[in-house]
Legacy VTK file of the C-alpha trace (Angstrom):
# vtk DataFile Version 3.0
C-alpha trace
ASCII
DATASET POLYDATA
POINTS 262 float
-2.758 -76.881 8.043
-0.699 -77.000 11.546
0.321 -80.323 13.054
0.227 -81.819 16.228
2.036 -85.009 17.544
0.592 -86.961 20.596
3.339 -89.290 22.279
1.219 -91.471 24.296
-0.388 -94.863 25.335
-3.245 -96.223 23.800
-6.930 -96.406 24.807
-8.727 -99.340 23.341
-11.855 -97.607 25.558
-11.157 -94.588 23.485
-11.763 -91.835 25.995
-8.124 -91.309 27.145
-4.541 -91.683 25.640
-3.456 -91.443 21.748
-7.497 -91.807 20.702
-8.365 -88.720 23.072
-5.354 -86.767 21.874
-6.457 -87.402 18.112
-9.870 -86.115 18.566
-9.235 -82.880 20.352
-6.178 -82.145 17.948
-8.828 -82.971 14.709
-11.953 -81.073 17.188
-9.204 -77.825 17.109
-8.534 -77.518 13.721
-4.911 -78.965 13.394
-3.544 -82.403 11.515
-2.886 -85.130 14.495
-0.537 -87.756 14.396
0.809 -90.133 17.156
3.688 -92.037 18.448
2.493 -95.082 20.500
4.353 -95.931 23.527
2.030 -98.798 25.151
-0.435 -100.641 24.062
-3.426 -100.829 27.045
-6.608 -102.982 27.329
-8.824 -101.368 29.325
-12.441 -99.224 29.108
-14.117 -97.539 31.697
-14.269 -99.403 34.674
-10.078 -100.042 34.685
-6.824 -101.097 33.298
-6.653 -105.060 32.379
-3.184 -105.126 30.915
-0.283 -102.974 29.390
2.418 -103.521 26.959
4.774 -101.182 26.404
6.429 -100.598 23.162
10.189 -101.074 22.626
12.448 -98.027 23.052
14.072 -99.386 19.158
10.472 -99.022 17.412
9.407 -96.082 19.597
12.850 -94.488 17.728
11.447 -95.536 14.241
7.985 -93.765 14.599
9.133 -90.543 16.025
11.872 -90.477 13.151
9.099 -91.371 10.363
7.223 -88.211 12.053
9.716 -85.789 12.135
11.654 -86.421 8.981
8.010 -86.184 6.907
5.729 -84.008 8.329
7.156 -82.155 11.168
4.944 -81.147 14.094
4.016 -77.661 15.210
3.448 -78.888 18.761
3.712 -81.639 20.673
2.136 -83.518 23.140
3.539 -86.137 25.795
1.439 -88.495 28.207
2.243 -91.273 30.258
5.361 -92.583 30.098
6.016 -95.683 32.314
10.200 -96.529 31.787
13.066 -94.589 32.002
14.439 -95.803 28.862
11.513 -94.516 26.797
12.067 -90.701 28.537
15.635 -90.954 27.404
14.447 -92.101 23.974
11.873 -89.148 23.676
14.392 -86.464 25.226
17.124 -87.443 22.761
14.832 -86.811 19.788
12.992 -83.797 20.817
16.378 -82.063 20.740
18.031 -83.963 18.070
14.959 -82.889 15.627
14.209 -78.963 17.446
11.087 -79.615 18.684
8.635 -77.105 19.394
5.906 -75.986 21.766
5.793 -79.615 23.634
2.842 -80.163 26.568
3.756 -82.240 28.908
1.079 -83.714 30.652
2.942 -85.559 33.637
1.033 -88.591 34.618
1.999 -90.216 37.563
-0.537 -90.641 39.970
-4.301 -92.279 39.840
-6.658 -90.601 41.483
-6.867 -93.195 44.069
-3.291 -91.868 44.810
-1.587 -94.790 43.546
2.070 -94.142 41.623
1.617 -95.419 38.157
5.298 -95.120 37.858
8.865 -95.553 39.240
10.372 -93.173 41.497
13.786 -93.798 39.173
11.312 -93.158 35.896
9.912 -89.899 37.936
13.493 -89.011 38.262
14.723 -89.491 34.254
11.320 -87.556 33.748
12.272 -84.492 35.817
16.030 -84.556 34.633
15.427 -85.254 31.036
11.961 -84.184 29.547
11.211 -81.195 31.998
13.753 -79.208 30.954
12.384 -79.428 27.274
8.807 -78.639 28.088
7.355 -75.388 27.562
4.459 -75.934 29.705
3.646 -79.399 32.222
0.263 -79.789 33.596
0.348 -81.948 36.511
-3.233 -82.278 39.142
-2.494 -81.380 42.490
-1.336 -85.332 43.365
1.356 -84.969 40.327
2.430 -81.551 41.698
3.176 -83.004 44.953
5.330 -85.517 43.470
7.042 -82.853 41.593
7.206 -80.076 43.895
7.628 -82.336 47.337
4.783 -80.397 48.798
1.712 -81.273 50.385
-1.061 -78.845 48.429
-4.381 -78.040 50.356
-5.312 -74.700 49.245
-4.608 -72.109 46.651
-1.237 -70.484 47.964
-0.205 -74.093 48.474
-0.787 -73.978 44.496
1.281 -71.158 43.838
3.938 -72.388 46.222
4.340 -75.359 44.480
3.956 -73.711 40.803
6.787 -71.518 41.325
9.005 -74.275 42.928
8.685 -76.255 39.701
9.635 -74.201 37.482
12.309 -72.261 39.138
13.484 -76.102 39.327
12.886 -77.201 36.084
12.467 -74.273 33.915
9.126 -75.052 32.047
5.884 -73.183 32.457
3.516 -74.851 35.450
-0.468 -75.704 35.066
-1.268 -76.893 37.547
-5.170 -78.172 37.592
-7.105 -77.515 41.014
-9.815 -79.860 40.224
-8.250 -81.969 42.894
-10.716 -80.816 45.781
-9.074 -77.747 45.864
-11.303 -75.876 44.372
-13.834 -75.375 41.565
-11.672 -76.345 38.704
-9.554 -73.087 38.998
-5.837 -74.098 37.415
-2.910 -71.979 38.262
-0.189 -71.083 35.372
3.310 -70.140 36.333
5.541 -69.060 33.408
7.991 -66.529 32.750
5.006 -63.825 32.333
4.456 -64.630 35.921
1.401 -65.879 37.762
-2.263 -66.415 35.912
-5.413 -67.849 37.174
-7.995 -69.497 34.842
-11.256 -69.645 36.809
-13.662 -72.621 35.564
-16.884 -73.757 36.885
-17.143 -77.255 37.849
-19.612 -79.178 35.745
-21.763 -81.823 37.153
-20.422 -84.900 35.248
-19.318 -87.774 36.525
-18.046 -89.092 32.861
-14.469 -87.309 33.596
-12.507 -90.142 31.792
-9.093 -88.673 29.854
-9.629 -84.997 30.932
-6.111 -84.708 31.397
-5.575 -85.781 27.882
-7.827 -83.835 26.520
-6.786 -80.482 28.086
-2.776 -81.062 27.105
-3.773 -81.735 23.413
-5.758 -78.891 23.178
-3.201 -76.739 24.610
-0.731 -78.107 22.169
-3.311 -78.139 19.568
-3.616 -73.875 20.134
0.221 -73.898 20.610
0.531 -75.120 16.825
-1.853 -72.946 16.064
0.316 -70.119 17.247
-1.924 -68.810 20.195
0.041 -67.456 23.203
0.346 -70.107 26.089
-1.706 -67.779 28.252
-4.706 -67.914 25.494
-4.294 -71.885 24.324
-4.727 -72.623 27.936
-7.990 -70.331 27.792
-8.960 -72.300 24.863
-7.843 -75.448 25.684
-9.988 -74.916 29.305
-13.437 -73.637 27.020
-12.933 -77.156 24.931
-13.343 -79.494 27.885
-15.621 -77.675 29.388
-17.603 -77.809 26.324
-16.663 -81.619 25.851
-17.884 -82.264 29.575
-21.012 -79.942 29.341
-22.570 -82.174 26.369
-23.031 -85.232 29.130
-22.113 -88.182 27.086
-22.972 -91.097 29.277
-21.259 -94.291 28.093
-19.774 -97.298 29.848
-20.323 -98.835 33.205
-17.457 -96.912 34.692
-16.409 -93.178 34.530
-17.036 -92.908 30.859
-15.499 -90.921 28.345
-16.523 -87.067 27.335
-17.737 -86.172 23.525
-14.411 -84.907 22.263
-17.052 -84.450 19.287
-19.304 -81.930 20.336
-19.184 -79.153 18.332
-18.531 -81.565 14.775
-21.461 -81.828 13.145
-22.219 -85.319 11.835
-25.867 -85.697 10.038
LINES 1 263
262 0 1 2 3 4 5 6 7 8 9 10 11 12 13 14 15 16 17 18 19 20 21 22 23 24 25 26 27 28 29 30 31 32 33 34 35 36 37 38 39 40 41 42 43 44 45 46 47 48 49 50 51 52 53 54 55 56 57 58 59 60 61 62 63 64 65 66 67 68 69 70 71 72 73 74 75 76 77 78 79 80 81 82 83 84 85 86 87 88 89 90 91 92 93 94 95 96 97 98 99 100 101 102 103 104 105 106 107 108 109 110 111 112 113 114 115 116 117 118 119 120 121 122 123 124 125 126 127 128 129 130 131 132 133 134 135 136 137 138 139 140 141 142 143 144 145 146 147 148 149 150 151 152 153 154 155 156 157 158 159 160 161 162 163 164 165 166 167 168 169 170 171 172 173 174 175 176 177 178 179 180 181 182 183 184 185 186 187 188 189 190 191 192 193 194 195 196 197 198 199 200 201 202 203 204 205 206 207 208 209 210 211 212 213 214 215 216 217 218 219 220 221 222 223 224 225 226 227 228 229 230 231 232 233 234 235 236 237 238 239 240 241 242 243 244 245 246 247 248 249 250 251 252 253 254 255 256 257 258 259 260 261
């Protein structure tokens, strides 16, 4: 069976983070495991509280991972401190990782920065560079790129900044009012659009999660990048089309949907 390793915060909602990356790895066939790098208390309505792990014991889970069952693919979410980057990048190269999604978050929809502009810096210098496909929204391309994106060649403007910059494959997601949740991938096989319909959901809570792990989940899996994104896109859609409706906030998809439970 392939692996998959989420680095990531934790949900206690259970929509987003480490708990959303677990069930789309298990929903796509592959073994999940996870490296926790805050702890969060929060559900659908917001974010109460957040403590983040130590970089020493964030170094202890990733070698227990690697040095037992290695992963296939990898996936990264939000990472608030430089020192944690650092701690990641170091052991990504010191154990060979493979096919790593990074799924840059940085900004809440409300446009807020969720992180440092020094951490946004260690994150461009030190993880990029290792990724083989990011997948910022249009706010987290901005950051990246230094661009203001309003319209599609914005996108592709933007796409091909980044990675000429960094050197990693670019998704990035248009749901952004862009357009109707068309994402644009920029890799070395040049440009490709994946064109999506937008579903009439307002339960959107950890789509960004959910799309990087199943990408990483069809990376381990040993689908192209162009195809896992395909794959990864047909999951959410799937995952937003069965119109869970939980919580008094934006509530959480059914990563479940197609698992069969009677």
């Amino acid at each position: 069976m392939k692996t998959a390793l989420t680095i990531a915060g934790s949900d206690s909602c259970g929509g987003a983070g480490i708990q959303a990356d677990i069930k789309t790895m298990t929903a796509n066939g592959v073994y999940a495991m996870s490296a926790v790098t805050a702890l969060t208390a929060q559900n659908t309505t917001g974010v109460e509280d957040i403590m983040e792990v130590t970089e020493d014991f964030l170094v202890k889970q990733l070698d227990c991972i690697f040095t037992d069952i290695y992963p296939d693919a990898i996936k990264i979410g939000m990472l608030s401190s430089g020192g944690l980057i650092r701690v990641i990048a170091a052991k990504l190269i010191e154990y060979k990782a493979k096919n790593i999604v990074l799924d840059p978050v940085m900004v809440a929809t409300s446009g807020a920065k969720l992180i440092s502009d020094d951490a946004i810096g260690t994150l461009k210098k030190e993880l990029l560079p290792l990724a083989t496909v990011i997948t910022p929204n249009i706010p987290e391309a901005e950051v990246l790129s230094g661009m203001r994106i309003k319209n599609s060649a914005d996108m592709i403007s933007a796409a091909h900044k980044i990675y000429s910059e960094n050197g990693c494959a670019v998704l990035i997601k248009g749901g952004h009012s862009i357009n109707d949740a068309n994402d644009l991938l920029v890799s070395e096989s040049g440009e490709t659009w994946f064109y999506g319909e937008r579903i009439n959901n307002s339960n959107t809570h950890g789509t960004g999660c959910t799309l990087s792990s199943a990408i990483a989940s069809n990376l381990a899996k040993e689908y192209s990048l162009e195809d896992s994104v395909r794959r990864a896109k047909k999951y959410v859609s799937g995952a937003l089309g069965a119109m869970l409706d939980l919580g008094k906030g934006s509530g959480p998809m059914n990563h479940a949907f197609a698992i069969g439970g009677e």
